[in-house]
ROLODO-947540 format. One record per atom (N, C-alpha, C): x, y, z; residue in three letters. Coordinates in steps of 0.2 Angstrom, whole numbers, padded with zeros to 4 digits, always signed. Layout:
BEGIN
XYZALA/...
This chain:
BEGIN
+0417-0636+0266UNK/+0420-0632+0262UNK/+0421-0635+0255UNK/+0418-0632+0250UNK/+0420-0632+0242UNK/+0425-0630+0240UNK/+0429-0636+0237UNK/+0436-0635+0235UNK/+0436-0636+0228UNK/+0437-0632+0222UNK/+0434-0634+0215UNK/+0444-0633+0211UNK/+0446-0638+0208UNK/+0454-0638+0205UNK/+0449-0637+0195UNK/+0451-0632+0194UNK/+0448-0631+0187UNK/+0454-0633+0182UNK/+0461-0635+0182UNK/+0465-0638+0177UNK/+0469-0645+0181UNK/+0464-0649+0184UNK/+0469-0653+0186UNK/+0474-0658+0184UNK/+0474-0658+0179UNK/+0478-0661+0175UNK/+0485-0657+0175UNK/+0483-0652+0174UNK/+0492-0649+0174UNK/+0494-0646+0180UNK/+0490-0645+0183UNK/+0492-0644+0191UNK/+0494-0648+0197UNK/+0493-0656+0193UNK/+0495-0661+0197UNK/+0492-0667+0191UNK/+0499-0671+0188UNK/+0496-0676+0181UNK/+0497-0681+0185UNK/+0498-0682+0192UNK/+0496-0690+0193UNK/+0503-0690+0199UNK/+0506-0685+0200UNK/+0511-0686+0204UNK/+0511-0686+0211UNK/+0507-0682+0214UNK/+0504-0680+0219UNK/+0500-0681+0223UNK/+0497-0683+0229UNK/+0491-0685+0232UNK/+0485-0676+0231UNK/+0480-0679+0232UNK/+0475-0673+0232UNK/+0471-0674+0240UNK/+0474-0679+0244UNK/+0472-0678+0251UNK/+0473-0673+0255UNK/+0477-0672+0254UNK/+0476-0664+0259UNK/+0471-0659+0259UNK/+0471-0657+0253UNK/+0466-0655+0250UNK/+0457-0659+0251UNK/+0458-0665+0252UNK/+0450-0670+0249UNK/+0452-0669+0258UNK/+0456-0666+0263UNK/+0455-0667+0273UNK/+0450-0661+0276UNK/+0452-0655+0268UNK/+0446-0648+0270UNK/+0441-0649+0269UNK/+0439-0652+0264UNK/+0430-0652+0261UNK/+0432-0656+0257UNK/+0425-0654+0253UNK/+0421-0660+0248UNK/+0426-0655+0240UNK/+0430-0660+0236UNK/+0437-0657+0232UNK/+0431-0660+0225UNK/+0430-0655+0221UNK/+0430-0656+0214UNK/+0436-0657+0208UNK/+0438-0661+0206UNK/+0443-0661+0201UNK/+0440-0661+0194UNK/+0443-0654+0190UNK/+0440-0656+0183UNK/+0449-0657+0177UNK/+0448-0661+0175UNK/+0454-0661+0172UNK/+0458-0656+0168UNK/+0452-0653+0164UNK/+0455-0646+0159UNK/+0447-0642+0160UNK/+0449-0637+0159UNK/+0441-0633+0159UNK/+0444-0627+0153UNK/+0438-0625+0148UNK/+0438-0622+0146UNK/+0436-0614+0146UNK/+0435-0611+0143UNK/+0433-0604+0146UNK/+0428-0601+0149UNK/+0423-0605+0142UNK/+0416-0605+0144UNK/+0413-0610+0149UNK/+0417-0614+0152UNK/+0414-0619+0157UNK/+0415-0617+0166UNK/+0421-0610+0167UNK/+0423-0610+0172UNK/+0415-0606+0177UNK/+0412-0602+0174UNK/+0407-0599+0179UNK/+0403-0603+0181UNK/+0401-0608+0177UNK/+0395-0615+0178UNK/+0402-0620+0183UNK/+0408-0623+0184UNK/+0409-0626+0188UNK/+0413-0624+0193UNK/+0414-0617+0194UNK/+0417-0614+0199UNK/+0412-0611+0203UNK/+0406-0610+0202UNK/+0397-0606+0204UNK/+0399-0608+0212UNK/+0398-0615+0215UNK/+0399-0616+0222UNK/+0402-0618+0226UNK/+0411-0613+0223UNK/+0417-0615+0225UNK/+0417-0610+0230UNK/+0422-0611+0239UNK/+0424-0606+0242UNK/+0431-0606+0241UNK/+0434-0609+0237UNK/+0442-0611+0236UNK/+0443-0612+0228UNK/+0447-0609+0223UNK/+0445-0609+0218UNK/+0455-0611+0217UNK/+0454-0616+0213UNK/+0462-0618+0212UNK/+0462-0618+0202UNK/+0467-0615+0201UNK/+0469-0616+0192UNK/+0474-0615+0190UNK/+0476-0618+0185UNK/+0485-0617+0184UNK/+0482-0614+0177UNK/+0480-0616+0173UNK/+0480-0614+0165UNK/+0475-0610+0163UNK/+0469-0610+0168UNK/+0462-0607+0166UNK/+0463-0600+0164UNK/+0459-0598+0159UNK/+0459-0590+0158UNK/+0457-0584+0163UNK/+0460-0583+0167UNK/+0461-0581+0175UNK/+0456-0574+0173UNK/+0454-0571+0168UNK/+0451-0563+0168UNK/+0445-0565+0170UNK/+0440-0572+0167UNK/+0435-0573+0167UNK/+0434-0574+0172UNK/+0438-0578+0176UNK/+0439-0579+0185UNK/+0438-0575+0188UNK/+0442-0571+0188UNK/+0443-0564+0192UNK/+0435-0559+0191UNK/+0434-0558+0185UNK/+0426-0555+0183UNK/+0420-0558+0188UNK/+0419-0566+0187UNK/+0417-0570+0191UNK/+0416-0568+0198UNK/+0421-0568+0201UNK/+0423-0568+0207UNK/+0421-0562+0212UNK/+0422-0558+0208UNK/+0421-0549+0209UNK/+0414-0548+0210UNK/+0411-0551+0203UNK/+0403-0550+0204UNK/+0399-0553+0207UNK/+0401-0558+0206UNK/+0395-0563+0205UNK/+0396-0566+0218UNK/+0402-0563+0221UNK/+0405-0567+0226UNK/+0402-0562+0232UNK/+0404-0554+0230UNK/+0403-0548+0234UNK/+0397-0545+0233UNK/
């Protein structure tokens, strides 16, 4: 399973273990993601995780590009 965290930094700044998460699949961490970055680094995610990201673009993504 592809697990992609697209603001990890603010979703966990260093407090928290990511093993739970690294027990399902293969976990991409990107530290902050910008708007224009998330279709290129969210493309072969089947778990999409983000706390700050611009969530419309996400959702747009998701909708088309997933169904």
């Amino acid at each position: 399973m592809n697990i992609c965290i697209l603001d990890g930094y603010t979703t966990n700044p260093g407090d928290v273990s990511w093993a739970p998460l690294e027990a399902l699949g293969n976990v991409t961490i990107y530290e902050f993601t910008q708007p224009e970055e998330i279709v290129e680094r969210a493309k072969d995610a089947e778990i999409l995780i983000t706390n700050k990201c611009f969530t419309q673009v996400t959702v747009y993504w998701y909708t088309v590009y997933r169904f």
